[in-house]
Backbone atoms as SQL, in Angstrom:
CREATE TABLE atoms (id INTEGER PRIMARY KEY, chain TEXT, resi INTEGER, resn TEXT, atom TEXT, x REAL, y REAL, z REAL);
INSERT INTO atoms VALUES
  (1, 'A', 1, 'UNK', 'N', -12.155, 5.956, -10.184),
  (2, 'A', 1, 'UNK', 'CA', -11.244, 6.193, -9.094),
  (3, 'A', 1, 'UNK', 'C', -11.629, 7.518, -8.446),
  (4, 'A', 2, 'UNK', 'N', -11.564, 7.945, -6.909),
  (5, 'A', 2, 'UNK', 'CA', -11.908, 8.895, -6.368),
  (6, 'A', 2, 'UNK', 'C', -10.800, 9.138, -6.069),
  (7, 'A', 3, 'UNK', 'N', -10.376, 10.830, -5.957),
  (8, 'A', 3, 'UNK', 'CA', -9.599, 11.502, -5.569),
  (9, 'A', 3, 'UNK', 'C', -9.891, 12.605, -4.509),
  (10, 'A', 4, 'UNK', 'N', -8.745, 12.930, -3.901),
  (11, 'A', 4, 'UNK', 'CA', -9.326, 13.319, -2.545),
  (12, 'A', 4, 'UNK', 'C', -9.726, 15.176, -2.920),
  (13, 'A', 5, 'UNK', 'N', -10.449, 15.576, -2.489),
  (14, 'A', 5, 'UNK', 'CA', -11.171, 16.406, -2.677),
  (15, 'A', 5, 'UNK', 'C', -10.481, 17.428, -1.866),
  (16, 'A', 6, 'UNK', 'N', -10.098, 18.818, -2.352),
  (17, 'A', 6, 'UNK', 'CA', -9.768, 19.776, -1.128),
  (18, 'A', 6, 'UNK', 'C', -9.565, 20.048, 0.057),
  (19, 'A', 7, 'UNK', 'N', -11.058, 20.217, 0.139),
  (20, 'A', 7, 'UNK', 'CA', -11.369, 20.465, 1.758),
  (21, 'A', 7, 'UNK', 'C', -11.587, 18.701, 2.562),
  (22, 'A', 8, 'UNK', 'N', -10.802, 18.143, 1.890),
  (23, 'A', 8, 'UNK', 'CA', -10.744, 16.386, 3.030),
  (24, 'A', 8, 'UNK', 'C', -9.363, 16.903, 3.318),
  (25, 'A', 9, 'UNK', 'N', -9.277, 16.530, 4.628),
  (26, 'A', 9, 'UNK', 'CA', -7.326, 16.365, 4.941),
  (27, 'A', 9, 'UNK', 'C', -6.694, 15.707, 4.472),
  (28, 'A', 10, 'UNK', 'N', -5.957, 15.840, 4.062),
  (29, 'A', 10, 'UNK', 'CA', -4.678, 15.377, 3.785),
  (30, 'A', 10, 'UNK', 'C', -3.858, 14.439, 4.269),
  (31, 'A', 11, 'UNK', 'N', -4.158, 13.090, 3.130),
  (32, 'A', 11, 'UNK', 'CA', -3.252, 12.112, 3.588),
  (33, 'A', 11, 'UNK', 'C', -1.744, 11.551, 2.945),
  (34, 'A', 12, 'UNK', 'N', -0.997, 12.313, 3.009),
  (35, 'A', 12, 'UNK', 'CA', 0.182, 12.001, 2.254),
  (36, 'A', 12, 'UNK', 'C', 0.808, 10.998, 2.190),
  (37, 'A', 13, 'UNK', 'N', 2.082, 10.679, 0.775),
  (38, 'A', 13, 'UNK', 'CA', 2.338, 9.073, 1.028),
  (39, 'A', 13, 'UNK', 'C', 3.726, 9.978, 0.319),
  (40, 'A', 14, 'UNK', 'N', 4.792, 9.509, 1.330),
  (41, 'A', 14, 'UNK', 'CA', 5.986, 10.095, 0.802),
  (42, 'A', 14, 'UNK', 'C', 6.667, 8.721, 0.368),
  (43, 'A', 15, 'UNK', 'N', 7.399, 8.942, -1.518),
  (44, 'A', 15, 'UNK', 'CA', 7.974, 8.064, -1.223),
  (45, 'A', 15, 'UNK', 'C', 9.475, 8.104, -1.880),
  (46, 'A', 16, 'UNK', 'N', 10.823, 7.355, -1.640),
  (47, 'A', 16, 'UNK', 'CA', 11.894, 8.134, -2.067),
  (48, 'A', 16, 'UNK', 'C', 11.853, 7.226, -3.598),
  (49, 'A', 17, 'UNK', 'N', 12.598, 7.764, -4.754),
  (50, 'A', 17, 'UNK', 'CA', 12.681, 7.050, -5.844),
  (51, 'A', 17, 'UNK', 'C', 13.813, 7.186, -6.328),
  (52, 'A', 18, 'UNK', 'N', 14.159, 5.926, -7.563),
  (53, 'A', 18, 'UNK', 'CA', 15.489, 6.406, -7.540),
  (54, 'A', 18, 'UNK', 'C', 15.570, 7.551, -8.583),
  (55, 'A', 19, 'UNK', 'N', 16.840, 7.676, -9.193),
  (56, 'A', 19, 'UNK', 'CA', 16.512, 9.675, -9.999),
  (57, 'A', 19, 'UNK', 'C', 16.397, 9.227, -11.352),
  (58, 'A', 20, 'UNK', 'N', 16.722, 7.744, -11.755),
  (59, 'A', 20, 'UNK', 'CA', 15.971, 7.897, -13.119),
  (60, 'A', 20, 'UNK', 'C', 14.327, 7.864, -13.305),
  (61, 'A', 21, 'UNK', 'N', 14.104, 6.845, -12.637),
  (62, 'A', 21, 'UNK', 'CA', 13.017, 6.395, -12.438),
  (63, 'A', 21, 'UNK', 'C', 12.261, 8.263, -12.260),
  (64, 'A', 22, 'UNK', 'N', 12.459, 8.680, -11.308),
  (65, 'A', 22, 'UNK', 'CA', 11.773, 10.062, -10.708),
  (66, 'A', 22, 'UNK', 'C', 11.542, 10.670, -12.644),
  (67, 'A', 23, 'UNK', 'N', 12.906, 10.674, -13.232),
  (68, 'A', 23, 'UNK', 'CA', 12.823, 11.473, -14.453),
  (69, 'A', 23, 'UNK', 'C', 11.950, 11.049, -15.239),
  (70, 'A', 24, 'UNK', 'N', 11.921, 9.620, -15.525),
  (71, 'A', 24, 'UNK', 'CA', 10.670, 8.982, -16.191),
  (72, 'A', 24, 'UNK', 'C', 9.005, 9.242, -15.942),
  (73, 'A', 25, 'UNK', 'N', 9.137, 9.822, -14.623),
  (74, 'A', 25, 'UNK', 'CA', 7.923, 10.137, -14.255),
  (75, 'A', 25, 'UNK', 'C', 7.621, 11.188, -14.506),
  (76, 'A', 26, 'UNK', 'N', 8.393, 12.356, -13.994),
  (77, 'A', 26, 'UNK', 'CA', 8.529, 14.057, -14.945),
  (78, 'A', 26, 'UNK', 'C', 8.093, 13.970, -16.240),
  (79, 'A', 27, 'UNK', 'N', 9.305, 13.293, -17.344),
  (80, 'A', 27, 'UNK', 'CA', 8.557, 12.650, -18.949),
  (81, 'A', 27, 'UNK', 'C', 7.195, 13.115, -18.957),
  (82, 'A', 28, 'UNK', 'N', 6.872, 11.609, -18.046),
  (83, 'A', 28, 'UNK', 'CA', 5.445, 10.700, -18.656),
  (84, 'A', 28, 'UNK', 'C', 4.419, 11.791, -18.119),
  (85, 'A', 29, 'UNK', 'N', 4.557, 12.315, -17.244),
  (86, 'A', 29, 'UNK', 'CA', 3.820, 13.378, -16.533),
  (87, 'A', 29, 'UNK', 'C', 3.805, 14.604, -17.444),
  (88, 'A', 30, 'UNK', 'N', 4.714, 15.383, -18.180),
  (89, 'A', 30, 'UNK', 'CA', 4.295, 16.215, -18.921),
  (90, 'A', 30, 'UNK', 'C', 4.012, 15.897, -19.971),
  (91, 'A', 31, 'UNK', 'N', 3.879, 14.702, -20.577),
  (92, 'A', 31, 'UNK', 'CA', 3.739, 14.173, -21.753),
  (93, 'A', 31, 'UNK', 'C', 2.236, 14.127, -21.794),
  (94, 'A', 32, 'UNK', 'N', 1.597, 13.602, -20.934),
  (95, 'A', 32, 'UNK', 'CA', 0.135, 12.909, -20.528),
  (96, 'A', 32, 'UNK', 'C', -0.332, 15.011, -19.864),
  (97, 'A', 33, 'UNK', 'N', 0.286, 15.423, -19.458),
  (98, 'A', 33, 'UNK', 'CA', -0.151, 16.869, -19.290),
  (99, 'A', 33, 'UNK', 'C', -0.925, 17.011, -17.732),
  (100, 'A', 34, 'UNK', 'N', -0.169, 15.835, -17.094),
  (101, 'A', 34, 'UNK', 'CA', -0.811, 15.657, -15.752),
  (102, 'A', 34, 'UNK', 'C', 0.263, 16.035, -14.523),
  (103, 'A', 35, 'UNK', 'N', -0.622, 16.051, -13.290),
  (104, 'A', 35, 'UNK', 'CA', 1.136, 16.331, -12.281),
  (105, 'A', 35, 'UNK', 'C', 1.357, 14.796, -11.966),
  (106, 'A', 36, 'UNK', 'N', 2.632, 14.847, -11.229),
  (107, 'A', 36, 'UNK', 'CA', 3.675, 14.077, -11.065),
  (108, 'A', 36, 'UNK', 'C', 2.771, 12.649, -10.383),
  (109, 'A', 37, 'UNK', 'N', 1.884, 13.483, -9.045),
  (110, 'A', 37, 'UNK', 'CA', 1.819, 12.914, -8.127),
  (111, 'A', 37, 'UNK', 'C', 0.418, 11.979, -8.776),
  (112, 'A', 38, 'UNK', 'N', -0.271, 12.665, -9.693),
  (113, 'A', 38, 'UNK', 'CA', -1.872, 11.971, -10.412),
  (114, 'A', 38, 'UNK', 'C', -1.089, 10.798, -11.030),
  (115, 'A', 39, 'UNK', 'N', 0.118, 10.898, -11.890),
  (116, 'A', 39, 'UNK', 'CA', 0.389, 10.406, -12.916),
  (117, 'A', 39, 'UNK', 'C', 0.644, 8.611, -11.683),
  (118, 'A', 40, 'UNK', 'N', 1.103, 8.961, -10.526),
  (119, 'A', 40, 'UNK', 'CA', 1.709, 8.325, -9.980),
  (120, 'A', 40, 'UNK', 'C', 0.744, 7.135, -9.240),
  (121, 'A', 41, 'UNK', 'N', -0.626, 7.918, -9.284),
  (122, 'A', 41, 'UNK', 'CA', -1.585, 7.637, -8.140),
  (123, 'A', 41, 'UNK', 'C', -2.179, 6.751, -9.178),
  (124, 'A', 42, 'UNK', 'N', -2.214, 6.878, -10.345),
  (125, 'A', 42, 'UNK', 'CA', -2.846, 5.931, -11.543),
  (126, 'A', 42, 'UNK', 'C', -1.874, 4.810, -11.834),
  (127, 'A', 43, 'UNK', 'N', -0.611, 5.383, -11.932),
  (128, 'A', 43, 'UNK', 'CA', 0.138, 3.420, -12.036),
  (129, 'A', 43, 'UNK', 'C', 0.131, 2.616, -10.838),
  (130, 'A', 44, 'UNK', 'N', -0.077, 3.273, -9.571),
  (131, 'A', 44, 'UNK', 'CA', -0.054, 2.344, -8.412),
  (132, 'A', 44, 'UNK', 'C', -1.262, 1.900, -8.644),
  (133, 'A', 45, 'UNK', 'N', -2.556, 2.324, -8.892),
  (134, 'A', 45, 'UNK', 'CA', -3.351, 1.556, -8.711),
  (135, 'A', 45, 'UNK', 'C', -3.869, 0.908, -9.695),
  (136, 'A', 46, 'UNK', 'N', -3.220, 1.026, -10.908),
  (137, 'A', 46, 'UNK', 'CA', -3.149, -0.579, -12.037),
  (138, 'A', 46, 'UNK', 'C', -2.299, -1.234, -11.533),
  (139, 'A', 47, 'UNK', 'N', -1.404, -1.066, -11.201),
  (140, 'A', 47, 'UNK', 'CA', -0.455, -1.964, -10.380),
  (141, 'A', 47, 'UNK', 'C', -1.525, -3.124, -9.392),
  (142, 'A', 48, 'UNK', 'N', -2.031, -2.099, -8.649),
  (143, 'A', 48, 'UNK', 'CA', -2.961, -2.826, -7.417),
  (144, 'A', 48, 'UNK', 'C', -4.112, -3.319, -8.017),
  (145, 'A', 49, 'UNK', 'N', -4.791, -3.358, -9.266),
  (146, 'A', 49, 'UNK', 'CA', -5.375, -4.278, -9.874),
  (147, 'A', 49, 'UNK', 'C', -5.018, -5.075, -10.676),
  (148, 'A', 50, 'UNK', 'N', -4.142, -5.301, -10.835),
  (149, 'A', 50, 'UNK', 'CA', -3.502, -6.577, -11.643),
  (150, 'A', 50, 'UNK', 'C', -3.348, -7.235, -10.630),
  (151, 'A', 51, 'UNK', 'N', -3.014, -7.351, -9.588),
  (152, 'A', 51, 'UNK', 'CA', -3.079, -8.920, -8.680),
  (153, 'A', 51, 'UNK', 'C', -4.216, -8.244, -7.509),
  (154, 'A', 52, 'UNK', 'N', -4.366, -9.731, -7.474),
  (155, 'A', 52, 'UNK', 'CA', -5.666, -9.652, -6.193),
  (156, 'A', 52, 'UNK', 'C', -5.160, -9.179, -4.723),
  (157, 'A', 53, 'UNK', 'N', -5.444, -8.045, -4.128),
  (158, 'A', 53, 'UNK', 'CA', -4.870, -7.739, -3.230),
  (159, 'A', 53, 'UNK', 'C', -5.322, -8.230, -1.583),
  (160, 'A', 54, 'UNK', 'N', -6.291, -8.941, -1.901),
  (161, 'A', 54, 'UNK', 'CA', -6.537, -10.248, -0.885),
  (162, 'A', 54, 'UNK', 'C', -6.291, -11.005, -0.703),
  (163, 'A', 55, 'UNK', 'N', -5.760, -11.639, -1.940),
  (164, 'A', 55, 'UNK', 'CA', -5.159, -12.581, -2.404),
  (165, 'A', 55, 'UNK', 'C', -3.496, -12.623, -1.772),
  (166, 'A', 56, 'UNK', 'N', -3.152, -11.668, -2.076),
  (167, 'A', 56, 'UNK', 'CA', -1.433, -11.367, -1.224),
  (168, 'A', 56, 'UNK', 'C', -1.544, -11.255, 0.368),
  (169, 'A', 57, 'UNK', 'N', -3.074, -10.943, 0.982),
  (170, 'A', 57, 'UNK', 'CA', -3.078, -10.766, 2.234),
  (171, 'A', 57, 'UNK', 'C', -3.217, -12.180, 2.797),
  (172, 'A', 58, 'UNK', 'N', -4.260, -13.032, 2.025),
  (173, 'A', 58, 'UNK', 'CA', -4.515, -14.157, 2.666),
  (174, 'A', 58, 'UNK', 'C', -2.701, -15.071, 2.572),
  (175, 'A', 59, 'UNK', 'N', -2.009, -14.762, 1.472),
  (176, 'A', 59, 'UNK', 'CA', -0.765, -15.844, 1.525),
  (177, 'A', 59, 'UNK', 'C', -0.351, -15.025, 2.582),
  (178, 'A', 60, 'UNK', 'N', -0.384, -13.887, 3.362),
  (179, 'A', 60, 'UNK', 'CA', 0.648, -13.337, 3.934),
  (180, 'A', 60, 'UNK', 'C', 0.376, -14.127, 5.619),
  (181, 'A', 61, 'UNK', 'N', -1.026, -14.310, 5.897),
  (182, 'A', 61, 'UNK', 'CA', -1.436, -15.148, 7.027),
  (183, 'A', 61, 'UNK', 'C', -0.961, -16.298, 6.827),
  (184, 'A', 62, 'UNK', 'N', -1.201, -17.235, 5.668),
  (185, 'A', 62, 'UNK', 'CA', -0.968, -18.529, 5.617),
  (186, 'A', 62, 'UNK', 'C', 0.359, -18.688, 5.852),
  (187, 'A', 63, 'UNK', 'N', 1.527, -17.531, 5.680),
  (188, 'A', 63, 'UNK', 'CA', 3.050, -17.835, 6.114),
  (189, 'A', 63, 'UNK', 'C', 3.352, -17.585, 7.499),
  (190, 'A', 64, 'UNK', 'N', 2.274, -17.350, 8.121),
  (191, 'A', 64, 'UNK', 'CA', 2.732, -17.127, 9.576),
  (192, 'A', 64, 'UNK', 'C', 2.981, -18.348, 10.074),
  (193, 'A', 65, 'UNK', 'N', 3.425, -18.302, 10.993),
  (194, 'A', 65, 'UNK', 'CA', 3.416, -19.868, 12.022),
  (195, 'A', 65, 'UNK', 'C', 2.431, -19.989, 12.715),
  (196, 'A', 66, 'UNK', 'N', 2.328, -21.329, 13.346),
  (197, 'A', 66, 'UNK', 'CA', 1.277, -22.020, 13.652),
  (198, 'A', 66, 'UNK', 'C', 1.081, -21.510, 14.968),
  (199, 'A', 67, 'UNK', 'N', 0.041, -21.202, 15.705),
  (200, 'A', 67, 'UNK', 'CA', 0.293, -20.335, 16.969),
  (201, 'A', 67, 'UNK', 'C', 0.548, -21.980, 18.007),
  (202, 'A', 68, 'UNK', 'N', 1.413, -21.423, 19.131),
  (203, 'A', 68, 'UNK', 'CA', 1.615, -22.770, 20.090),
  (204, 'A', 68, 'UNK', 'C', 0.352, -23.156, 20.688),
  (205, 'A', 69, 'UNK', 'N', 0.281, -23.876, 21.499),
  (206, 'A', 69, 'UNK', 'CA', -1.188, -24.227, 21.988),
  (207, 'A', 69, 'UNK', 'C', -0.783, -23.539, 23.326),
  (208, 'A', 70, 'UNK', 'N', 0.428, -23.856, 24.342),
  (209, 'A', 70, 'UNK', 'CA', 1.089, -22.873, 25.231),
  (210, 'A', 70, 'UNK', 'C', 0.894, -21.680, 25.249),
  (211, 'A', 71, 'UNK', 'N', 1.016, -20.777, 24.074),
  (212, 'A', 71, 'UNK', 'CA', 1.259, -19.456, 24.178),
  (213, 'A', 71, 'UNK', 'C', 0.212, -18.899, 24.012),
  (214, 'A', 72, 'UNK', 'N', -0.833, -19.599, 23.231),
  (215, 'A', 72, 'UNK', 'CA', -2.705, -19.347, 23.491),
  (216, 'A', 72, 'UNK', 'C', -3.072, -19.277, 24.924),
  (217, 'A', 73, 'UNK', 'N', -2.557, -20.039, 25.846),
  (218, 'A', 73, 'UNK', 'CA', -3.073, -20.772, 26.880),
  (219, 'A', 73, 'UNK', 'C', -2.078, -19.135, 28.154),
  (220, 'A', 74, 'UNK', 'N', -1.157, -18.730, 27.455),
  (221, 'A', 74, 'UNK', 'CA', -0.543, -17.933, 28.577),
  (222, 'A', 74, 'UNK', 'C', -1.385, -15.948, 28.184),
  (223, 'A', 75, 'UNK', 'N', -1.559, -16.319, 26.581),
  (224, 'A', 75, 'UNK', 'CA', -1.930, -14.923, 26.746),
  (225, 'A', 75, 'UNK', 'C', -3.480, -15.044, 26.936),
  (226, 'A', 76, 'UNK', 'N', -4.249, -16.301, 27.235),
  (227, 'A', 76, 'UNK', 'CA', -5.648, -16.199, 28.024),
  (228, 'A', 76, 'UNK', 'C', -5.345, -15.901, 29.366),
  (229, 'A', 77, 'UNK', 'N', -4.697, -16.181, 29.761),
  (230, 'A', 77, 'UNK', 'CA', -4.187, -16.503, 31.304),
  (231, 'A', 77, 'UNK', 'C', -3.788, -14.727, 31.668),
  (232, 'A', 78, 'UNK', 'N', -2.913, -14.427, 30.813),
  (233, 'A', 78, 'UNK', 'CA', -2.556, -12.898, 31.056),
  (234, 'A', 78, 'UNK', 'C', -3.693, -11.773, 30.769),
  (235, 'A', 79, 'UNK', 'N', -4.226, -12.251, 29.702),
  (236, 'A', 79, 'UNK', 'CA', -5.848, -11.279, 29.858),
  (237, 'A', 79, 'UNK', 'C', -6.478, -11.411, 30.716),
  (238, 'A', 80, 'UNK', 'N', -6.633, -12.642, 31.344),
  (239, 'A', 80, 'UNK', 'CA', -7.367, -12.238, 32.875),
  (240, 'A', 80, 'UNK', 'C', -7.267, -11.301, 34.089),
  (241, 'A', 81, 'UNK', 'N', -5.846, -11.657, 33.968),
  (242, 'A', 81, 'UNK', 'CA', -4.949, -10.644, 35.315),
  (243, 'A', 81, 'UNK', 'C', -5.515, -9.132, 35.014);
């Protein structure tokens, strides 16, 4: 896993939790002797390898609806203009 390096900017991910949960993470975080935010950046991304995350993208297309054949036909029509 790569972590972002100093001098890269800074991309933050704020997120709210609830306050046990937050405490469990404090715990596990001084327990493991790591900060909050490493401890955090490692379960999301076992999280994100245990399911295929293409896999959730492709069902997320397949639930869209079917595009109209109309509404193909109006936003060709409007890209022209």
């Amino acid at each position: 896993m790569k972590y972002q390096r100093r001098d890269e900017p800074l991309k933050p991910l704020v997120v709210r939790l609830p306050v046990d949960l937050k405490e469990q993470l404090d715990v596990a975080s001084k327990h493991q002797g790591i900060s909050q935010s490493r401890l955090a950046v490692d379960l999301i991304s076992q999280g994100l390898n245990q399911c295929s995350l293409e896999a959730m993208l492709d069902e997320i297309k397949a639930d869209r609806p079917a595009a109209d054949a109309n509404q193909v036909d109006l936003e060709d029509w409007l890209s022209r203009i």
